[in-house]
N, C-alpha and C positions, 0 to 999 in steps of 0.2 A: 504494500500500500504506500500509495506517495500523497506526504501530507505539509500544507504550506499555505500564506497568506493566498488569498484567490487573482489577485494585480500579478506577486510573484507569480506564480503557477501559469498565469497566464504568458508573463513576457518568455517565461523558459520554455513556454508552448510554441510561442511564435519563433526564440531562435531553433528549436528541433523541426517547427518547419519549414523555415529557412533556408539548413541546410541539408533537408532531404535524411534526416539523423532515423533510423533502423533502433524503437526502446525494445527492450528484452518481454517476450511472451508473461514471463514473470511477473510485471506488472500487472494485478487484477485491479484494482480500482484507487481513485483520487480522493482523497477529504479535505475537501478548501475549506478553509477558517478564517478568521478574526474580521471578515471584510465581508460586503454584498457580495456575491456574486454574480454576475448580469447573463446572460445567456448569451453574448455573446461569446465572453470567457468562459463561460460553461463548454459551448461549439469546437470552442480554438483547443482546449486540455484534452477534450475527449479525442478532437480529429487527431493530435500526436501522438498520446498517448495509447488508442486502442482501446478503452477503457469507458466506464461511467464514473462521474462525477457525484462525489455524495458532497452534501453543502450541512457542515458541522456549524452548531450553533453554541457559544458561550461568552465566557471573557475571561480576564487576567484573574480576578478576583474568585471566580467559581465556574471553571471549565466542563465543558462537557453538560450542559444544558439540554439539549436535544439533538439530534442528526436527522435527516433527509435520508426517507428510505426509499426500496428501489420505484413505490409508487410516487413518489416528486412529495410526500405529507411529510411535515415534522414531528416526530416522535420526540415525546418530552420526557425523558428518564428520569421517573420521577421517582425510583429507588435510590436515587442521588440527592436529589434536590425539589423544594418545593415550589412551585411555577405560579405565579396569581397575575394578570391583566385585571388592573381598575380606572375609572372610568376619571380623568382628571384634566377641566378645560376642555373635553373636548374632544380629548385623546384618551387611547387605552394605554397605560404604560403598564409596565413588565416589572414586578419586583420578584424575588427571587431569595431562598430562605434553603443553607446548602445544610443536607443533614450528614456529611461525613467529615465536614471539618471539625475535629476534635480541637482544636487547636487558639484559630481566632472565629468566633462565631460569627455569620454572615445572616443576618436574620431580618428579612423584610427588607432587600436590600435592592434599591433604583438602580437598575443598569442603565437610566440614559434610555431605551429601546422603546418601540413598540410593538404592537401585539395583542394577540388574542388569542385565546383558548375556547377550541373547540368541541363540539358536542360529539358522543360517538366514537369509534375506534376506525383503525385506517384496517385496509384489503388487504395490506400484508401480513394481517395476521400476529402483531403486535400485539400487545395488550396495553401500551402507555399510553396517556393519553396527548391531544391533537393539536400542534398550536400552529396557527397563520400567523405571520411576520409581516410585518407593515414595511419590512426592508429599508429600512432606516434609524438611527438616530437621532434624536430630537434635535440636537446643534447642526443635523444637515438638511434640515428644513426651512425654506426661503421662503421670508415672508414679502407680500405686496407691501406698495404703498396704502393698497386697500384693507391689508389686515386679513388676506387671503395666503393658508398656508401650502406650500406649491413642493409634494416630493420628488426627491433626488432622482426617482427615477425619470420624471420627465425631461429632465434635464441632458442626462444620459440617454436618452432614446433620442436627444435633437442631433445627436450625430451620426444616428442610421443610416447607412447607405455610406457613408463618405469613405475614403481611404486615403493613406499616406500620413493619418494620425501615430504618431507613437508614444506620444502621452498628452493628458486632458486635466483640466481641473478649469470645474467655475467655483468663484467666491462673492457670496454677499458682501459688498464691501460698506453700505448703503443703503438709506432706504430707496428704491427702486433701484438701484446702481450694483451690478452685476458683471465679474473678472470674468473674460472667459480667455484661459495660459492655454496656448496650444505648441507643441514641440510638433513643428510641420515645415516643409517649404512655407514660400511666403505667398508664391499663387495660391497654395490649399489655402494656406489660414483669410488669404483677402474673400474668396469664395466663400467660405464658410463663415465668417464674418458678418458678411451680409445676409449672406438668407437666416443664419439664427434670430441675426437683430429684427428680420421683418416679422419671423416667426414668434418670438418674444412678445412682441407691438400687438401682434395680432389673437395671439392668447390670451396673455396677461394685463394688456393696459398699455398705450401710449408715455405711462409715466415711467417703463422700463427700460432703461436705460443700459445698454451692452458695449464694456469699451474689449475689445480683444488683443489679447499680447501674445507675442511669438516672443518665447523661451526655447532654451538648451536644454533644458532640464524642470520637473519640478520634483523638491522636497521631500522625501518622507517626513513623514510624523518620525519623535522621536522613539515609538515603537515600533518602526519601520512598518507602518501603513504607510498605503497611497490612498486620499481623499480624494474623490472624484468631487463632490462637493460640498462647500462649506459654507452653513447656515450664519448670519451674525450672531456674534455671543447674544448670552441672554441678560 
C-alpha cells in the first residue's frame, strides 16, 4: 500500500507519467491523507499506479477517523473514536472524542471540518457507521461581499478543462478581492485569467474582484500541505 499527502501522490503520479515509469504489480492500492482529494488526482494516482485510491480521513491530533471504502462511502471507525456533526451558524461541524488515547484526552474536540453523519450502513458490508464530508475546512471557505459562503470546490473545478497548470492556489485576500498564483507559461495564465474573472462576475457578483499572479513556485504549509484554497482568517 502506498500512502501520502493527496497534492504529493498526485505530482509523483504525474512524474511516473511522465516518464512512461513501469510501478511493481505489488502495488495493490493508495490511501491519500491529510488533504481533499479532487478527482482529478484521484484519475492521475490510479492511471500510474494501476490501482484504486482509498481517500483516508483524520488529522494530526487523532488519526485514523474514517477511510473510503471500495463503494466511494466513509466508514467512521468508531471503535476508535467518537464522531458527532452539530449544527452551528449554519454549518454542520465535526467534533470528535478519540477513545484510545490513554494519554492526552481529546474529548469533544473541533477539527476545523465539516460534515455529516449519516443514517444507515454502507453495501460493503461494514458495520460502522456513515459520514458525508463537506470536503472542506472552515478557513477555506470564501466569503462574498454579500455574506455568501462559496466552497473550495468550486473554485477548483474553474480550472476544468485547462492544461499546462503545474501548480494553483486562490487566496481570499479581501472582501470581494480574490489571489489567483498560477505556476504556468504566461499565455496559459493570460487565458485563464480572463475567463475565470468573467466567470467569477458572472456567479458571484460584479463586486468580485480577481487579480492573477504567475509564480515559480507556491509554498507548502509548514506541515507540508499544499492549499488549493484559502479562506480569510476569521
Amino acid at each position: 500500500l502506498l500512502q501520502g499527502y493527496a497534492s504529493i501522490l498526485a505530482e509523483l503520479a504525474q512524474f511516473v507519467r511522465r516518464r512512461h515509469m513501469r510501478m511493481p504489480a505489488t502495488i495493490k492500492g493508495v490511501y491519500s491523507t491529510a488533504e481533499v482529494l479532487y478527482n482529478w488526482q484521484r484519475a492521475a494516482i490510479e492511471s500510474a499506479f494501476s490501482c484504486t485510491v482509498f481517500n483516508q480521513y483524520g488529522s494530526r491530533e487523532v488519526p485514523n477517523i474514517g477511510l473510503q471504502c471500495a463503494q466511494n462511502n466513509f466508514n467512521v471507525f468508531s471503535d476508535l473514536v467518537k464522531l458527532e456533526s452539530i449544527p452551528v451558524d449554519g454549518e454542520q461541524r465535526l467534533l470528535v472524542t478519540s477513545l484510545t488515547n490513554r494519554i492526552m484526552p481529546m474529548i469533544r474536540y473541533q477539527l476545523g471540518d465539516l460534515g455529516r453523519l449519516q443514517e444507515g450502513h454502507c453495501s460493503c458490508g461494514s458495520p460502522f457507521p456513515l459520514l458525508a464530508l463537506d470536503v472542506c475546512r472552515r478557513n477555506d471557505l470564501i466569503v462574498t461581499p454579500a455574506g455568501r459562503k462559496i466552497y473550495p470546490s468550486y473554485f477548483v473545478h474553474l480550472l476544468d478543462g485547462y492544461s499546462g497548470i503545474q501548480q494553483f492556489q486562490f487566496e481570499q485576500t479581501g472582501a470581494g478581492r480574490i489571489v489567483l498564483r498560477l505556476c504556468a507559461r504566461q499565455d496559459v495564465v493570460d487565458v485563464i485569467g480572463s475567463a475565470i474573472s468573467a466567470r467569477l462576475q458572472a456567479d458571484l457578483g460584479r463586486d468580485m474582484v480577481l487579480l492573477v499572479e504567475r509564480v515559480k513556485s507556491i509554498p507548502r504549509s509548514h506541515s507540508g500541505k499544499h492549499r488549493s484554497v484559502i479562506g480569510m482568517p476569521a
